[in-house]
LUMZA-85863 format. One record per residue (C-alpha): residue number from 1; x, y, z. Coordinates in steps of 0.1 Angstrom, whole numbers. Layout:
N
+-----+-------+-------+-------+
: num :    px :    py :    pz :
+-----+-------+-------+-------+
: NUM :     X :     Y :     Z :
...
+-----+-------+-------+-------+
***
This chain:
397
+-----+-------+-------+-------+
: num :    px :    py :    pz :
+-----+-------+-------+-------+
:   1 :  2295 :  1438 :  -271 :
:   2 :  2268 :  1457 :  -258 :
:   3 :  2282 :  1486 :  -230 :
:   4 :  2285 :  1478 :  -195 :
:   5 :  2275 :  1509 :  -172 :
:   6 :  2302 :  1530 :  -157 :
:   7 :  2305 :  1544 :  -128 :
:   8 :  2314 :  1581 :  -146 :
:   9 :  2278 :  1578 :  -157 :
:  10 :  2260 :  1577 :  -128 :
:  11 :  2252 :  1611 :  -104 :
:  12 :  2268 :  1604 :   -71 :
:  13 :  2268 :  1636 :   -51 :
:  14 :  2252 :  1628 :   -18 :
:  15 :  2239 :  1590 :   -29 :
:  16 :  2240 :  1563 :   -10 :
:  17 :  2264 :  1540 :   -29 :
:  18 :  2262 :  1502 :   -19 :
:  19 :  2299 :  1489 :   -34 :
:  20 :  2306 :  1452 :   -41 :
:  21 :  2343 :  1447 :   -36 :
:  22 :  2367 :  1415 :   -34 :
:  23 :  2380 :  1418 :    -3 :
:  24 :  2389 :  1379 :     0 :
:  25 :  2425 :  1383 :    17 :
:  26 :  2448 :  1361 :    31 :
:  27 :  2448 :  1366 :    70 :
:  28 :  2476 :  1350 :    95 :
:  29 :  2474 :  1352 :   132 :
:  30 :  2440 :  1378 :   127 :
:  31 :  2459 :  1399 :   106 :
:  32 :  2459 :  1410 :    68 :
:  33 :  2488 :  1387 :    51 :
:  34 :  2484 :  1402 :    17 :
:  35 :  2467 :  1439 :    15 :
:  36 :  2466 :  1435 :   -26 :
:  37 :  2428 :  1427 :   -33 :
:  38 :  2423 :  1458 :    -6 :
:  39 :  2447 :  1480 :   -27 :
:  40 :  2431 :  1471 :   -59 :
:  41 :  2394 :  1485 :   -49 :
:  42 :  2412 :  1521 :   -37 :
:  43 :  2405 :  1539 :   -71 :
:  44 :  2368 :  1532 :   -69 :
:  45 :  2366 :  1541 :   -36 :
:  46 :  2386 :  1572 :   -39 :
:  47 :  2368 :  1583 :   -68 :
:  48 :  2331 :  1577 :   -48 :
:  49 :  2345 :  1599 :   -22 :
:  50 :  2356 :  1627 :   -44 :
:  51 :  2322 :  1630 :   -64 :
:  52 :  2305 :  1635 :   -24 :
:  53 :  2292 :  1598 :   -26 :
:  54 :  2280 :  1581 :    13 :
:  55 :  2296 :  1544 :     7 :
:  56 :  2292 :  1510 :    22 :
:  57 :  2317 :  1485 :     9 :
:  58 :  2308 :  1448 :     7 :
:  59 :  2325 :  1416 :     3 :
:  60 :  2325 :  1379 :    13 :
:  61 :  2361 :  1361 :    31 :
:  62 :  2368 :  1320 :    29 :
:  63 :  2340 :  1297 :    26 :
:  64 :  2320 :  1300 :    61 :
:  65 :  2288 :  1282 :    47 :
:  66 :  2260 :  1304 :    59 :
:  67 :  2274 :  1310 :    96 :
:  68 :  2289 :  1334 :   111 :
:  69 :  2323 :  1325 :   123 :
:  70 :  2350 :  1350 :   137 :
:  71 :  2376 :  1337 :   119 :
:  72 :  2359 :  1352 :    90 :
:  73 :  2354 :  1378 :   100 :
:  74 :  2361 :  1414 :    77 :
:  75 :  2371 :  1431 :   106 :
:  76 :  2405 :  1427 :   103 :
:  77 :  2403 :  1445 :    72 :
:  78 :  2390 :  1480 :    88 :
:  79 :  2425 :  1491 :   103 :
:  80 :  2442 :  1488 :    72 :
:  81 :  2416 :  1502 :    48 :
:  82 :  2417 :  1533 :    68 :
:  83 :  2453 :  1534 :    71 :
:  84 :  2450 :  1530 :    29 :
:  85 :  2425 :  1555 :    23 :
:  86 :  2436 :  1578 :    57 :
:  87 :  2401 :  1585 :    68 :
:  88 :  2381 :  1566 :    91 :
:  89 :  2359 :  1536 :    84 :
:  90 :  2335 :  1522 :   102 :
:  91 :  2331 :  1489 :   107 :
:  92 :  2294 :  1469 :   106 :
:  93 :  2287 :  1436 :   126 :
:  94 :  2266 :  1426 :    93 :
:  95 :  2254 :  1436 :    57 :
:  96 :  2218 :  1433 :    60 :
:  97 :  2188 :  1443 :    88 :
:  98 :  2182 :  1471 :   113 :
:  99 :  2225 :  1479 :   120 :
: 100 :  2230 :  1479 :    87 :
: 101 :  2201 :  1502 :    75 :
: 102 :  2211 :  1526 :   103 :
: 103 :  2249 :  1527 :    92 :
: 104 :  2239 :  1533 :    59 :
: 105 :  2213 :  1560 :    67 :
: 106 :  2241 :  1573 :    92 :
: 107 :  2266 :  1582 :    64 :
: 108 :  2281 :  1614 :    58 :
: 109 :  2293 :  1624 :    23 :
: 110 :  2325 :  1607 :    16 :
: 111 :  2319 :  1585 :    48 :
: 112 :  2333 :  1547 :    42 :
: 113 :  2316 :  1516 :    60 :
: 114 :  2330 :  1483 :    61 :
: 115 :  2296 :  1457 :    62 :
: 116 :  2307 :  1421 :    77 :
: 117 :  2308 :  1390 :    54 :
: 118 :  2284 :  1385 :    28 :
: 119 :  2287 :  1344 :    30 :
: 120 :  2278 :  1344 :    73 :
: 121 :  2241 :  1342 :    51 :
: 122 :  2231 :  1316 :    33 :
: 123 :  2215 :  1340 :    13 :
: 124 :  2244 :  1350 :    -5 :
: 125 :  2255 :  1322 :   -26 :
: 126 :  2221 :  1308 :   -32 :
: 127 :  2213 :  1346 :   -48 :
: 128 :  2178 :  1347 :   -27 :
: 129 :  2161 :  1373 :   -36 :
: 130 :  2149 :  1381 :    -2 :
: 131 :  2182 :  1389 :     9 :
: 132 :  2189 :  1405 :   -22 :
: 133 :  2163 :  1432 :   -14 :
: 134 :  2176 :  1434 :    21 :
: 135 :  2209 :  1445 :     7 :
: 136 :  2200 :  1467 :   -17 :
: 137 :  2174 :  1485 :     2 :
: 138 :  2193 :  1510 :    23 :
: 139 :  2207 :  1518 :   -10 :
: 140 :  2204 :  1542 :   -40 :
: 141 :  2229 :  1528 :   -64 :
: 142 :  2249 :  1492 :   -66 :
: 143 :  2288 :  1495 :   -75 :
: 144 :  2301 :  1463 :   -86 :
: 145 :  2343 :  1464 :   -86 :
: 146 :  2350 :  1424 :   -77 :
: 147 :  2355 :  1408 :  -114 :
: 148 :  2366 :  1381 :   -96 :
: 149 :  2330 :  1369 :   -84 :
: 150 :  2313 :  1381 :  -117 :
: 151 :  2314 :  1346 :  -131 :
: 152 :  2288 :  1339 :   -96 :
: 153 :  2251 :  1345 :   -99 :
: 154 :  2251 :  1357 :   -62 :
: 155 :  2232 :  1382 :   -44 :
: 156 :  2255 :  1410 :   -40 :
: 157 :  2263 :  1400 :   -78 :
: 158 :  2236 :  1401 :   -99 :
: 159 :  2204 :  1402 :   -70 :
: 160 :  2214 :  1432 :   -62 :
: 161 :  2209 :  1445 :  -100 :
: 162 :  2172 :  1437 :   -99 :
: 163 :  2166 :  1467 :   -71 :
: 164 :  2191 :  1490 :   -81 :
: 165 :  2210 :  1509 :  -108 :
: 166 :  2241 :  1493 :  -113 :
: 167 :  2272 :  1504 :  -127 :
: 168 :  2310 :  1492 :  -131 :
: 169 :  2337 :  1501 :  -105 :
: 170 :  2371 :  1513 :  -116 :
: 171 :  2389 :  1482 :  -113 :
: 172 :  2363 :  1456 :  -131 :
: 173 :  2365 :  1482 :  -159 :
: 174 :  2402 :  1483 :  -161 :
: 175 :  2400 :  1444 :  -160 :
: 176 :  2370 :  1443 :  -186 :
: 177 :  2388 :  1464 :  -214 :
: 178 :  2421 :  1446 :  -212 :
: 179 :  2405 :  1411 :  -214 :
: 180 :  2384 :  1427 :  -242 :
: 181 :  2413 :  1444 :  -255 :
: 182 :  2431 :  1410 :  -259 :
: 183 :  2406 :  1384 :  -266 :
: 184 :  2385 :  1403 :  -289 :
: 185 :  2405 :  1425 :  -309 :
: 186 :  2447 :  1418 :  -302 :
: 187 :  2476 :  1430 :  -325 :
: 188 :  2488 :  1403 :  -341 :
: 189 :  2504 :  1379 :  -339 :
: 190 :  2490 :  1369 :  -306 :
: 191 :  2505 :  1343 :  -288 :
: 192 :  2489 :  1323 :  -257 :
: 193 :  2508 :  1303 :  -230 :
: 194 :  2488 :  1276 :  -206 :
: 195 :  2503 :  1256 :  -179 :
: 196 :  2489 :  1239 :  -151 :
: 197 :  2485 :  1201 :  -141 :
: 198 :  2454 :  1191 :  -154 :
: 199 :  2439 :  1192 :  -192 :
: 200 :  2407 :  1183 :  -176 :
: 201 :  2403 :  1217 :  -157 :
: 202 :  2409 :  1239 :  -192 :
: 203 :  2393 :  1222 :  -221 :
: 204 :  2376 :  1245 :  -227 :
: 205 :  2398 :  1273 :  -222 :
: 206 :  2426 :  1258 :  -248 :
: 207 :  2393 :  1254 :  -272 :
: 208 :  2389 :  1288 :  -273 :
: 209 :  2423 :  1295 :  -276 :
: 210 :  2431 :  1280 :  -306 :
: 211 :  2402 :  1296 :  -323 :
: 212 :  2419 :  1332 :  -314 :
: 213 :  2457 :  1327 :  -313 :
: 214 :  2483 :  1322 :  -337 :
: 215 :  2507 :  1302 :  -317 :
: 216 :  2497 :  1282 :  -282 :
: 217 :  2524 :  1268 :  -260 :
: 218 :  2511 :  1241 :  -237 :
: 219 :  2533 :  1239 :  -205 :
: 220 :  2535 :  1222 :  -170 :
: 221 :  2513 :  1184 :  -162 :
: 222 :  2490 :  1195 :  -189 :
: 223 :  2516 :  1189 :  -217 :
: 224 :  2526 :  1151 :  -205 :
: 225 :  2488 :  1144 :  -220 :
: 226 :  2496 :  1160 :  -255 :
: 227 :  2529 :  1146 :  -257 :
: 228 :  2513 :  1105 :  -249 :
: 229 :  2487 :  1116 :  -271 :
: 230 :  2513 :  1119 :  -298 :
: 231 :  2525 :  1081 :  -286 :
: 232 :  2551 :  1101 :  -265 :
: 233 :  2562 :  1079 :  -235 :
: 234 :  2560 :  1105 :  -204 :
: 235 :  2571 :  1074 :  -178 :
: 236 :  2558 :  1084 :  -141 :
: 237 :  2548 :  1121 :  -150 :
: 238 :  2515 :  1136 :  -143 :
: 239 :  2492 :  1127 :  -171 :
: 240 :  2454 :  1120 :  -181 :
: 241 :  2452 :  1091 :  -203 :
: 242 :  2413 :  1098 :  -202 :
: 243 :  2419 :  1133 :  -220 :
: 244 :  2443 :  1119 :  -250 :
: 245 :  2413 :  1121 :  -271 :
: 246 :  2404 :  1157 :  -261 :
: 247 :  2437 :  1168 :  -263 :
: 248 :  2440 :  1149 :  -299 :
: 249 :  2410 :  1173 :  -309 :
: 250 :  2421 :  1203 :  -297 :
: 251 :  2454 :  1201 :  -318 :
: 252 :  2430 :  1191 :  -350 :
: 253 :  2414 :  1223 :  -341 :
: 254 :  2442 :  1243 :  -341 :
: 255 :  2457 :  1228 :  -374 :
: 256 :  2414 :  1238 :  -388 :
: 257 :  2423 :  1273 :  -375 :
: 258 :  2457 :  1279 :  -383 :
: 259 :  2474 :  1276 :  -346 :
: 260 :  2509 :  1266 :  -342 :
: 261 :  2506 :  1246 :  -308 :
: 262 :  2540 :  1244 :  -296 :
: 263 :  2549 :  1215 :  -266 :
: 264 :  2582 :  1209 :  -245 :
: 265 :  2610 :  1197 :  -272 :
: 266 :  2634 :  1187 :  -241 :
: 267 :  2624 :  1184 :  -205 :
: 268 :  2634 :  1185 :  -167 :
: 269 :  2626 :  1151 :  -153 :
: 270 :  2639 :  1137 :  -118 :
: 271 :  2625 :  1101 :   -98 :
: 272 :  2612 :  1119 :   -66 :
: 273 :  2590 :  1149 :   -65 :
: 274 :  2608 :  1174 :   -42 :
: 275 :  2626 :  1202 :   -41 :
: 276 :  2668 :  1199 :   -52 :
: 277 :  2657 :  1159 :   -62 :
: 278 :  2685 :  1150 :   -87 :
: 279 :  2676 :  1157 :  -117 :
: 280 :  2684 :  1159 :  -154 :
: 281 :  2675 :  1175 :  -187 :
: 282 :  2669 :  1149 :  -219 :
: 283 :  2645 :  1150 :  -251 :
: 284 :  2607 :  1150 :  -245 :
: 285 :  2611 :  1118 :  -258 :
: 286 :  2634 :  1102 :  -238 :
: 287 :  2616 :  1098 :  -207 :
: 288 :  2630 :  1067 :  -184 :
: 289 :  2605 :  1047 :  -172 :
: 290 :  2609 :  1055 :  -135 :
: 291 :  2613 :  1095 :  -145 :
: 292 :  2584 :  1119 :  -141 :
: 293 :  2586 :  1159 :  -160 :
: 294 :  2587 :  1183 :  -136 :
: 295 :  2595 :  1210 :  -158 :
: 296 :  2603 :  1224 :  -194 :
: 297 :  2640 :  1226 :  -205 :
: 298 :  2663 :  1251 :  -220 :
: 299 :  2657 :  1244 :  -254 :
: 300 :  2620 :  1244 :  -251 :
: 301 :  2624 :  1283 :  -231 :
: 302 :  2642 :  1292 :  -254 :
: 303 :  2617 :  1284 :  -285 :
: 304 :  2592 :  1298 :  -260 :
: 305 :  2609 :  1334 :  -258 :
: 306 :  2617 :  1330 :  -298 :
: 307 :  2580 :  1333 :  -303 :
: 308 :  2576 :  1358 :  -275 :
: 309 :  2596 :  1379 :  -297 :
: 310 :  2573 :  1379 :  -324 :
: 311 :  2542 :  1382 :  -307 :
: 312 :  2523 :  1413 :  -306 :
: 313 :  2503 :  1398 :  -280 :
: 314 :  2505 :  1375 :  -253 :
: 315 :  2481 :  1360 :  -228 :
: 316 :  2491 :  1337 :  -203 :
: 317 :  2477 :  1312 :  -178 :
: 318 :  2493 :  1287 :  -156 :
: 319 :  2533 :  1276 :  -151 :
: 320 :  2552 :  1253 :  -172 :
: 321 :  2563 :  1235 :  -145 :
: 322 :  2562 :  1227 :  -111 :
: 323 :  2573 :  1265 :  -101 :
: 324 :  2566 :  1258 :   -65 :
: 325 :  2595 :  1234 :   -62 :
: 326 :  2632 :  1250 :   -72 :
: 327 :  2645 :  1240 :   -91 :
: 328 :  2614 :  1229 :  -114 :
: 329 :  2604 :  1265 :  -117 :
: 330 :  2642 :  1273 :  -139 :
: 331 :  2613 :  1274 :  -175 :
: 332 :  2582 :  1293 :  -155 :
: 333 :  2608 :  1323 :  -143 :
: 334 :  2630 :  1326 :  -174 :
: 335 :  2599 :  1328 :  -201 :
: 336 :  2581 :  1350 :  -178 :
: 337 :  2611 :  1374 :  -173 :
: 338 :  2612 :  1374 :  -213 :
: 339 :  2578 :  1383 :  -216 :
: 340 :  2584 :  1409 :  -187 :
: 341 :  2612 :  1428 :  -208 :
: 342 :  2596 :  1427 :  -240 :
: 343 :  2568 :  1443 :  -221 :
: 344 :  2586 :  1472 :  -204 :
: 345 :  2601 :  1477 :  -236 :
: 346 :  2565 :  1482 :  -252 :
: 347 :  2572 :  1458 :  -284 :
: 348 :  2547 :  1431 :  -260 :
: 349 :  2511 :  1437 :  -246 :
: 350 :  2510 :  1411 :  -217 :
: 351 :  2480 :  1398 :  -198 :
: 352 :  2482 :  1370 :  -177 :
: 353 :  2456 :  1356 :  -149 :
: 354 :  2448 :  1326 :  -126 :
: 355 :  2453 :  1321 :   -92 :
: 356 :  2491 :  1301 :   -98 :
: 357 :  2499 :  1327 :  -125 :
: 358 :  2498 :  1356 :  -104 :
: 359 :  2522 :  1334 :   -78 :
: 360 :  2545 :  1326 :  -103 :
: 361 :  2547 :  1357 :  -122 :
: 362 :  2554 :  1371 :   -87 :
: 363 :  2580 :  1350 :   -80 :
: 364 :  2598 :  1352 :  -113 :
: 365 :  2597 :  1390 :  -105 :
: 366 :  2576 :  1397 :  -137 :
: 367 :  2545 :  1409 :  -119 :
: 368 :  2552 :  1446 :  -125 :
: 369 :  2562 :  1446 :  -162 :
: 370 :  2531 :  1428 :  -175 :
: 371 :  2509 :  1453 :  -192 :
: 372 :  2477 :  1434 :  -169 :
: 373 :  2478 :  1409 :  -145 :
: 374 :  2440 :  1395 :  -135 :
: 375 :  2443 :  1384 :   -99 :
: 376 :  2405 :  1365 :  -104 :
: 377 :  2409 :  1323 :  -111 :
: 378 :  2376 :  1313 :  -122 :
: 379 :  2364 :  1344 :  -137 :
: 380 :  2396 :  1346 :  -159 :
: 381 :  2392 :  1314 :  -173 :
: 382 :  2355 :  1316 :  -182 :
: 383 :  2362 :  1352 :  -199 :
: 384 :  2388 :  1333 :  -220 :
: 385 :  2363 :  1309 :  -226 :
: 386 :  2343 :  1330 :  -242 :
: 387 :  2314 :  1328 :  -215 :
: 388 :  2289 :  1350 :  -202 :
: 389 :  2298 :  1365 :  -165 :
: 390 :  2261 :  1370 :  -143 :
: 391 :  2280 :  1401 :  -128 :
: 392 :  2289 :  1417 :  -157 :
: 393 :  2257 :  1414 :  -176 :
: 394 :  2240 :  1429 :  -152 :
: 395 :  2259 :  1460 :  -160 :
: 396 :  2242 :  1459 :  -188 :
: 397 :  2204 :  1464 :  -181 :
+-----+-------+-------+-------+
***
């Protein structure tokens, strides 16, 4: 893999450093809900302000097509990034024209500035060159520390790269080498686990998995379409009847590449879909016909932590079951707390990623103990995949 720019390599006393950050947060009643994502671009920042650099911070929040509309605002996120950092930061009514040259000329060294959503212009997602130039201009070198947007040929992604140097923040380089450290070179034996509803939305993903691991356990909606594959009757439960052939090919890849894929042996099933339904635990192939999977059982968790155990290496995407919902989230929280220990006892190197993943390691309370824990969705998934991210290529010019 050719080297992605740092930002150790680049001379920063006194330059004015344009910083692309993911500072997509949660916000409830006009307030920060969840300051992680903030937290996350801190090294980078502190760093930039140690080596004397003048930095303007830039991100997008929610989906506001173009416009500008308060309610996605950034400015919410000032008050807290200067109570993070304990300096001031000051806060710009946009990221690109005359206010936001003249903040960025305005910079002292080791001043912060806060520029307002990327996405209130169009420009953004459609990667116009134009604006582009406009955001780079003020600018003597691009930062980019959001892996979570690399997978997005945007303009504060990859435009930006065509005006200025561009280098790696501290936390998309943490995030780089321990998806590198995993998927291109892991101690063996490396073991992947994948949940989630839908074999449709990871294909690819479980493709490229059995090409790398030596044992994949399928979990949550996504194994009720490898089981009926197999001729399994899964009754009412979640399944894609549409994907029995892909997921018939994926397992003849694995057995071409020597990849144990392991699937639920018993499961939880119940008749309604809600939380405390009655519910009870039978084989995977004794589904009744009004009964729908909701979640691995014992036996299967248990299998699951046997191979834990031996793996060197884990990665792991999506629940086993319908975590959200106790007490379907029994298999999700006891394989996760397995994988935690083995962790924190250093016999494990654990990465995990995906938007549910990070919820439900959370809630098993395994968040901590996992050697890296990607909070980026798409990004994650297409790194698995094996794909080229726009963001992080241009790190490489």
């Amino acid at each position: 893999m050719t080297r992605i720019h740092r930002l150790e390599d680049a001379e920063l006393a006194g330059k004015r450093v344009l910083v692309r950050v993911d500072f997509n947060v949660p916000l409830k009643d006009g307030a920060v809900a969840d300051a992680s994502r903030i937290e996350a671009a801190l090294p980078t920042i502190r760093y930039l302000k140690h080596q004397g650099a003048r930095i303007a911070l830039i991100s997008h929040l929610g989906r506001p097509k173009g416009k500008r509309a308060e309610e996605f605002s950034l400015a919410p996120i000032q008050p807290v990034l200067a109570e993070l950092l304990d300096t001031p930061v000051l806060f710009v009514p946009d990221c690109v024209g005359d206010e936001a040259r003249q903040a960025a000329e305005g910079l002292m060294q080791g001043g912060v500035a806060l520029f307002e959503n990327l996405r209130f212009h169009e420009g953004e997602e459609a990667n116009d060159p134009a604006f582009a130039k406009a955001l780079a201009e003020p600018f003597d070198i691009f930062v980019e520390d959001a892996f979570s947007v690399s997978h997005r040929a945007h303009a504060s992604t990859e435009g930006v790269t065509h005006h200025l140097p561009a280098f790696a923040g501290k936390a998309l380089a943490r995030e780089i080498d321990h998806l590198s450290t995993v998927l291109r070179d892991p101690k063996r034996p490396m073991m992947a686990v994948v949940g989630g509803a839908k074999v449709s939305t990871k294909i690819d993903v479980l493709m490229a998995l059995v090409e790398k691991a030596d044992i994949l356990a399928i979990g949550g909606g996504m194994a009720n379409t490898f089981m009926s594959a197999k001729g399994i009757d899964v009754g009412k439960s979640l399944n894609e009847p549409d994907y029995a052939d892909t997921a018939r090919k994926i397992m003849d890849a694995a057995r071409t590449h020597g990849c144990e894929i392991m699937l639920p042996a018993d499961v939880v099933v119940a008749e309604k879909f809600e939380a405390n339904a009655p519910s009870r635990t039978v084989s995977a192939d004794r589904v009744g016909q009004n009964e729908m999977i909701l979640d691995a059982g014992p036996e299967s968790v248990d299998a699951i932590a046997e191979a834990i155990e031996e793996a060197s290496t884990l990665l792991w995407n999506g629940p086993l079951g319908a975590f959200e919902i106790p007490p379907f989230d029994t298999a999700t929280v006891e394989a996760a707390k397995y994988a935690a220990k083995q962790a924190r006892a250093g016999k494990l190197v654990a990465v995990a990623g995906g938007g549910d993943t990070v919820a439900a390691l959370r809630h098993a309370g395994a968040y901590e103990d996992f050697t890296y824990v990607s909070n980026a969705g798409g990004a994650f998934l297409e790194w698995v995949e094996g794909r080229a991210l726009p963001g992080v290529e241009a790190l490489k010019r």
